[in-house]
C-alpha positions in Angstrom: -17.1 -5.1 69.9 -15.6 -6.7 66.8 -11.7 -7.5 66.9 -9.9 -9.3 63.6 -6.5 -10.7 64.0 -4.4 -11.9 60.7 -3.0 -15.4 61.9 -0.8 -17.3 60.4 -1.1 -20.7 60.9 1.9 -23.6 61.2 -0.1 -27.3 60.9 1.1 -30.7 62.0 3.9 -29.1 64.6 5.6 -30.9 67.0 4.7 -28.2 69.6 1.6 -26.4 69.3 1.8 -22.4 70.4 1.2 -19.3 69.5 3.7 -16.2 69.5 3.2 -12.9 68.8 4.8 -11.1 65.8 6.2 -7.7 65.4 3.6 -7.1 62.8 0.8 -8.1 65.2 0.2 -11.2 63.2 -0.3 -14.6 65.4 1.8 -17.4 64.3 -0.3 -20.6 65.5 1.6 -23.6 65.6 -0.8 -26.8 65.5 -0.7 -30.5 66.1 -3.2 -31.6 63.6 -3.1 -32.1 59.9 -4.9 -29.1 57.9 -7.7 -31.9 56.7 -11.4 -31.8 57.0 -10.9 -29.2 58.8 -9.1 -30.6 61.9 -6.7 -27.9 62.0 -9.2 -25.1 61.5 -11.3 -26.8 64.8 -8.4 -26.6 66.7 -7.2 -23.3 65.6 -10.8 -21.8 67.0 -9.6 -23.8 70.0 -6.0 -22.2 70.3 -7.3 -18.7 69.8 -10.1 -19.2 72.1 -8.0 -20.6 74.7 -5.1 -17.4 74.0 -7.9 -14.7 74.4 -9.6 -16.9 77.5 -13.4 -16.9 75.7 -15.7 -19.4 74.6 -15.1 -21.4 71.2 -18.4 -19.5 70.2 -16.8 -16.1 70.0 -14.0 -17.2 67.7 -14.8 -17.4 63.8 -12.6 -17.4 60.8 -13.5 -14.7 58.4 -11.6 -15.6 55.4 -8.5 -18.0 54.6 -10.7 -21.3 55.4 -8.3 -23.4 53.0 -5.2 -20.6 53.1 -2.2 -21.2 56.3 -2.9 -17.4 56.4 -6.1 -16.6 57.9 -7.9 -13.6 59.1 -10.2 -14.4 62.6 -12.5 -12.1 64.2 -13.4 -12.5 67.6 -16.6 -11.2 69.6 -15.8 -9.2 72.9 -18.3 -9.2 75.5 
């Protein structure tokens, strides 16, 4: 099973998290800077860590270059 999650996403913040908005939107808070592709690496990190799955399962469908980014993620 396929789920996709719109996440917004909050680069080089002083506290990374991630909260859940009314609108079911993620807001991902990260430490690094959003260049080549740090903050996209560690945003598959966050999520992966947030859902408890592997890295592989994590993969960002569109947005690559946008702080708003739609993610899908691979259920077992």
């Amino acid at each position: 099973m396929v789920r996709k999650v719109w996440v917004t996403v909050k680069p080089k913040s002083k506290r990374p998290a991630i909260a859940l908005l009314e609108d079911g939107t993620l807001l991902v808070r990260l430490a690094s800077p959003p260049v080549d592709g740090k903050a996209n690496a560690e945003l598959v990190g966050a999520i992966a860590e947030y859902y408890a799955i592997p890295k592989s399962r994590v993969t960002i469908t569109s947005g690559l270059t946008a702080k708003r980014k739609l993610i899908e993620i691979q259920d077992a």
